[in-house]
C-alpha positions, 0 to 999 in steps of 0.5 A: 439149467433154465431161467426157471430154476431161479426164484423170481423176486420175493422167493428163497434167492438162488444159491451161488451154483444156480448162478454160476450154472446159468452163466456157465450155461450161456458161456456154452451154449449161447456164446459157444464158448469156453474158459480158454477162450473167452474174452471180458465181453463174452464173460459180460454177456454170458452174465447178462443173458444170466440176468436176462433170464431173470427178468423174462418171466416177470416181464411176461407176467407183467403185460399178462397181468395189465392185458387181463385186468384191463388196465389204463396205461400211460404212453410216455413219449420221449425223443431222448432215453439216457437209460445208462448201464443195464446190468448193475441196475438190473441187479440192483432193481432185482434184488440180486448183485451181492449173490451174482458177486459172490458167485462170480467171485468163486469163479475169479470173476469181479462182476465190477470188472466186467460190468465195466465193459458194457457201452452206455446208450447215449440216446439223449443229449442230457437232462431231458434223457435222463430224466425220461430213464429216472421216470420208467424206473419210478414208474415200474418200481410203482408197478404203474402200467406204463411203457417208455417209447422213443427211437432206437438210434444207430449213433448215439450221442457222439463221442466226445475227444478233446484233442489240443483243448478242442472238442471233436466228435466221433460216432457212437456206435453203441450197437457195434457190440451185441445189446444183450438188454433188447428183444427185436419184435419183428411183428411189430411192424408199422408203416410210416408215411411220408409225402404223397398228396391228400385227396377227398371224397364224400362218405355216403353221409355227405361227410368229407372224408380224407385220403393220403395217397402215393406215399413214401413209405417206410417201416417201423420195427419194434426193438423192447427193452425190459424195465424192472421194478425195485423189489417187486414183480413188475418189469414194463416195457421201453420200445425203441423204433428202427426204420426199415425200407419196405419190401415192395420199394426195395423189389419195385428198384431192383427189378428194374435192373437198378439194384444200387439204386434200390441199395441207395433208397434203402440207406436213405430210407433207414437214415431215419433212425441213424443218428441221434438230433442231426445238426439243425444248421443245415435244410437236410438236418432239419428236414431228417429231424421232422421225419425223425419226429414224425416216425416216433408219433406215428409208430407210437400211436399206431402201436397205441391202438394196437394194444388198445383194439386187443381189448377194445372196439369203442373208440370213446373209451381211448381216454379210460384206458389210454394216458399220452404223455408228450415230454417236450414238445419233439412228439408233438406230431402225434395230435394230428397223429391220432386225430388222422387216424380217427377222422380218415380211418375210424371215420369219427366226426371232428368233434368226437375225435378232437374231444378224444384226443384232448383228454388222451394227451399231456404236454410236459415243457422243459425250456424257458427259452424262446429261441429253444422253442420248435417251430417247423415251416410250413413249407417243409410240412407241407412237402413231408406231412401234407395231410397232417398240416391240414389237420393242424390249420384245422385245429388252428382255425377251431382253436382260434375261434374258441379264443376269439369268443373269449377275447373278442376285441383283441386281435393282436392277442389272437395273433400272438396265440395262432398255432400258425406263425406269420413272422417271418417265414410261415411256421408252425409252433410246435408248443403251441399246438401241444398245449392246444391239443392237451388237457394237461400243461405242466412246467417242471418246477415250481418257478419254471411254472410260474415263468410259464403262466406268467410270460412264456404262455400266458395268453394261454393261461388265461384262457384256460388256467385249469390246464396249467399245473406244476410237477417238480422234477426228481430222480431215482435213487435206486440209480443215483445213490444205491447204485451210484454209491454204494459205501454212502448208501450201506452207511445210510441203510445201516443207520436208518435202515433201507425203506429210503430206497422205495421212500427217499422222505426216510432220509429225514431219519439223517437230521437227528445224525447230523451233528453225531461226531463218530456218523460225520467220521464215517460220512468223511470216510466214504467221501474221500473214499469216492474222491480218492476213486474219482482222482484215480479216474482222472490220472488214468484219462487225464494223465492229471494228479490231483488230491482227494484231500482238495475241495472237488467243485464240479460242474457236469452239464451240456456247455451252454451260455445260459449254464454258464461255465464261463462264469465258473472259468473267470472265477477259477482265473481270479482264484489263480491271480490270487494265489500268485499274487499272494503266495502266502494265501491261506485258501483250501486246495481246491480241484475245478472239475468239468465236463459236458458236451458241446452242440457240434455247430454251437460254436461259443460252446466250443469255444469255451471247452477250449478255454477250460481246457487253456486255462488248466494247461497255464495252472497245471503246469504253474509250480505256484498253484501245484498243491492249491489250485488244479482245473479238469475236463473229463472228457466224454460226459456220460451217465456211467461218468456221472455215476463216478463224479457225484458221489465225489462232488463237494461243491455242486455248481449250479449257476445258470442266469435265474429263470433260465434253466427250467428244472435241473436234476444234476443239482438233485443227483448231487445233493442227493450224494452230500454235495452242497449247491453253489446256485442261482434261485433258479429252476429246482435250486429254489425247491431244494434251498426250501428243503436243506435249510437256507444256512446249508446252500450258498445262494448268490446272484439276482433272482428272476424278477431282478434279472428281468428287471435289468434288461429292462432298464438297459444292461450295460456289462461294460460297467461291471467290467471297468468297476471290478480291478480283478474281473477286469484283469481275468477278462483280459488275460482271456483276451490277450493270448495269456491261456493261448500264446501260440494263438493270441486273438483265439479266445477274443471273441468270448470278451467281445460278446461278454463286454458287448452283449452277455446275454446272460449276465454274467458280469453283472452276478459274477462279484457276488458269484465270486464273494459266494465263492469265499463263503465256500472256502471259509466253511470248508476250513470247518470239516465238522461244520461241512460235514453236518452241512453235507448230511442235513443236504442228503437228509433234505432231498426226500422231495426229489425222488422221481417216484413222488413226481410220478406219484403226481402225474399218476394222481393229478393227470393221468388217472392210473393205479399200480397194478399188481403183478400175477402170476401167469407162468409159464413153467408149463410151456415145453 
């Protein structure tokens, strides 16, 4: 049977024996195997060349119909894609999983059963990954002509073990299996250039031309993965680089005898691509992420012009047809990029490149954190990238001159907003020359923009406020409710119907629901179904029971101070000394559930993992808190984890020190899946508070303002410390070997920074985080009233779909229009 005997989407679906002819075909003839000897993995592939097939011909369909009506594409650049699990969404998104489960089913195969065996690709870290996912969704499901680029790394995001309490990282080799999701373009090869020296020369106009000679080159190849559209015809495009050694550097070593030495260079050369974010804390992984952030542009913005020169040969059109988003600042590095190739290889004046490549790029920026912004010497620059740093002075010293002419009396202000930092060792600023060289900056809440304007770039805003602009953060609910949960959302599909997967604002439909005693049975029925299939989840990779029946209060995140877990940990020791205290104690059942990985060199991170973990050793194994008080970290975090643990969350921690944290989307995922927000007013927490209602979210702490308040007039956390008789005793039963006895000073160095310094104030939010806390368990002593609170939180988050944050860069900033798919078949081909 061929791909070309399934319908495409819209068409009379397959029938169950189309289906089981197209696995049983892949079995056979792609696997070579059969009945008798086929393992879980080949029934996992068989079914995903099936389900590959069915993409095939839309995605064809796709680039033909864009190539043909000429249409302005978007390029969204991004370091990180957390895309998750393909199959389930593929089928989801295709419109197909119950027909595959059935046929499957026929055939004694659980499609659930086997789908469990594909590995998740952890290219990213967290937040900034997974958003990059949701919005290639939202983009192809609004058949918006756009393509994802970003690095097709060996080693994902490492593997996370806790052995003893501690974090130890293992390679994620997520390619040691086949990805059945990827296509390698071997046509698409572009070469890459590293050092080398610049020389000029005259064109015949007297012009000074530039050329970067004696190179060390490497290669780009094209990896594609096909990105469906929900219900519709369109499957774009995720291209993911691999670095590999040129021929003629491999030929030049071994024909000179030394072939171990050409074998050395080209494992050098194809590092590029190896592993996810090398550690920063040394020169060379510092040195391998610039060449890693270099490879990204260049290969990007080559295969732009690639795409652009099919159709085009009038340069001036670039911004008519080409839109570059930048997410975040790692692909910075294509502004001088594309300005190389229009001043040395299009030859184009500086000022007609410049204009070209301002109203080409966009900068999203993600962090609030100074210390988290780029800055790259110069001195590395100008060994790795000697052309392209004078390319930057260039655009610094133009950059500048604008500014001078605006303020021309104020010096101190132009040193603040040179691209080019002079304290300290010489460097380049990376967000700097990304708000420079775009005509769109936008944060991604609304606070986080106003911090933005306000402190972060304010001098920039005030040259030119028109660029500045907002775009609140969101995320697909095909993957994080329809696919995610699935009970949740036939409950939701059966109520309101099912327009709430291409338009989440129908979950409004949910409020008239919300107080409907036999609906809140029903929305109960499915949660605790979701928490009995996460507690069954922890017995198996914990080894810990624990109740469906208790309060699930989660907090998932990357371990970082700023997110503080800590505060969350000196909460659930006060809880314990409470209960042991008193033991009479009427509080809920509550079960404390982390997870998150660790920076491999941040050391407080760790530490603080180690502590969780501690101090769930001492309660678990306390008969006193058996039944009331039990404390998890799941190891490991990862979008096919968190596709278990939201749909199970009661309680959604999203605690970080107000203006702190730029958006969030684990609080959107959560809420999305009845979770109610214990938060700060920061990043997207305030947006969604505005959304569910003030009364159906438990808010505590300072705001931003009152933060920046305190460390002004001077914050002395030893105060909060010596007036809080149970804080006091939680810090030091951390300090004095209670949760580490075989180690006593172990974790002394956590209430050393805490008492000295607590950068991100957690003694001084930590009684009203703690009174927030009793807030909690007096409303979950009311199911009914939780439940209606539960439901108004889903009913609230039409405005976090990642399809109108996207509908906004489309409007706002990129100028691009869906484009309808046609048919351009190929069932004539032999």
């Amino acid at each position: 049977m061929n791909a070309h005997d399934i319908p495409p989407s819209g068409e009379t679906k397959p029938t169950a024996t189309d289906l089981q002819r197209s696995f049983m075909r892949h079995l056979h003839y792609t696997l070579v195997k059969d009945k008798y000897s086929a393992t879980k993995a080949d029934l996992y592939l068989a079914l995903a060349f099936a389900v590959r097939d069915m993409l095939a011909e839309r995605w064809l369909d796709t680039q033909q119909s864009y190539y043909i009506n000429d249409a302005k594409r978007v390029y969204y650049i991004s370091m990180e894609f957390l895309m998750g699990r393909s199959l389930g969404n593929s089928l989801i998104n295709l419109g197909i999983k119950e027909e595959w489960e059935n046929a499957l089913m026929e055939m004694g195969i659980d499609l659930e059963d086997i789908a469990e065996t594909e590995w998740d690709a952890g290219l990213g870290n967290g937040g900034l990954g997974r958003l990059a996912a949701c919005f290639l969704d939202s983009m192809a499901t609004m058949s918006l002509p756009a393509y994802g680029y970003g690095i097709r790394y060996e080693y994902g995001m490492f593997y996370q073990k806790i052995i003893d309490g501690g974090q130890y990282e293992l390679p994620d080799n997520w390619l040691r299996y086949e990805n059945p999701w990827e296509f390698g373009r071997q046509e698409h090869l572009h070469k890459i250039r590293y050092e080398g020296r610049v020389v000029e020369s005259s064109d015949p106009a007297g012009e000074v031309r530039h050329s970067w000679v004696d190179t060390h080159d490497v290669m780009a190849l094209a990896y594609d993965v096909p990105v469906p559209g929900y219900g519709n015809e369109t499957v774009n495009t995720m291209r993911l680089w691999s670095a590999k050694s040129t021929r003629e550097f491999e030929l030049e070593s071994f024909n000179r005898g030394n072939y171990v030495g050409a074998v050395e260079s080209k494992m050098k050369t194809e590092n590029i691509s190896k592993v996810l974010y090398p550690a920063d804390h040394m020169a060379e992984g510092r040195e391998l992420r610039l060449r890693q952030e270099y490879f990204l542009a260049s290969a990007t913005v080559q295969d732009i012009f690639y795409r652009f020169s099919k159709k085009h040969d009038d340069l001036n059109l670039l911004p008519e047809k080409v839109a570059i988003q930048l997410n975040d600042t790692h692909p910075t590095l294509a502004i001088p990029e594309l300005m190389r190739i229009l001043l040395d290889e299009k030859m184009l004046s500086w000022e007609t490149a410049w204009d070209l490549s301002m109203r080409t790029f966009a900068y999203t920026n993600h962090t609030i954190l100074p210390e988290a912004l780029e800055k790259w010497p110069v001195r590395m620059l100008e060994g790795i990238l000697p052309r392209h740093l004078q390319i930057i002075y260039r655009i610094n010293d133009c950059f500048l001159k604008e500014a001078k002419a605006r303020f021309p009396e104020d010096s101190d202000r132009l040193r603040r907003m040179s691209i080019v930092g002079e304290e300290g060792e010489k460097h380049i600023r990376m967000a700097y020359l990304a708000i420079v060289g775009s005509h769109s900056i936008n944060g991604v809440s609304v606070l986080h923009s106003e911090i933005l304007k306000d402190h972060l770039f304010s001098d920039f805003f005030a040259l030119w406020p028109e660029r500045f602009n907002n775009k609140t953060n969101g995320i697909t609910q095909r993957r994080w409710l329809k696919c995610a949960n699935p009970w949740l959302s036939d409950l939701i599909s059966s109520t309101i119907g099912d327009a709430w997967v291409t338009n989440l604002d129908e979950l409004q439909k949910l409020r008239a629901m919300a107080e409907d005693r036999d609906f809140q049975r029903q929305w109960t029925e499915v949660k605790r179904a979701n928490k009995q299939r996460l507690a069954d989840y922890i017995y198996r990779h914990n080894g810990i029971q624990v109740s469906p029946d208790s309060l699930f209060d989660c907090q998932t995140k990357r371990l970082h101070e700023y997110k503080r877990q800590l505060l969350n940990v000196l909460h659930v020791i006060a809880r314990y000394n409470r209960i042991k205290a008193n033991p009479g104690l009427n509080v809920p059942p509550r079960t404390v559930i982390f997870s998150g990985k660790a920076a491999p060199s941040y050391f407080m991170a760790k530490l603080i993992i180690r502590l969780i973990n501690a101090v769930g050793e001492v309660i678990n194994s306390d008969p006193a808190a058996h039944d009331r008080l039990k404390v998890v970290f799941l190891a490991n975090y990862s979008v096919s984890q968190a596709e278990i643990i939201f749909p199970a969350a009661d309680l959604s921690e999203q605690i970080s020190t107000a203006g702190t944290e730029a958006s969030g989307t684990g609080n959107m995922k959560y809420a999305l899946n009845g979770a109610l927000t214990i938060g700060t007013l920061d990043g997207a927490n305030i947006e969604i508070m505005e959304e569910v209602g003030r009364n159906n979210i438990f808010i505590f702490g300072m705001n931003a303002e009152q933060v920046e308040g305190l460390k002004r007039a001077g914050y002395h956390p030893g105060d909060y410390y010596s007036h809080n008789q149970e804080l006091q005793q939680a810090m030091d039963m951390i300090a004095d070997g209670t949760f580490s006895p075989g180690d006593p000073g172990l974790f002394k160095p956590i209430v050393d920074n805490l008492l000295g310094n607590d950068p991100y104030l957690l003694l001084a939010d930590y009684a009203s985080y703690v009174a927030c806390q009793d807030e909690v368990d007096r409303l979950y002593r009311h199911p009914h009233e939780w439940t209606r609170k539960s439901i108004l939180n889903t009913a609230g988050m039409g405005k976090f779909s990642s399809d109108r944050t996207i509908a906004e860069y489309a409007r706002e900033i990129w100028g691009v229009k869906p484009e309808k798919v046609g048919r351009h078949s190929r069932r004539d081909l032999p």
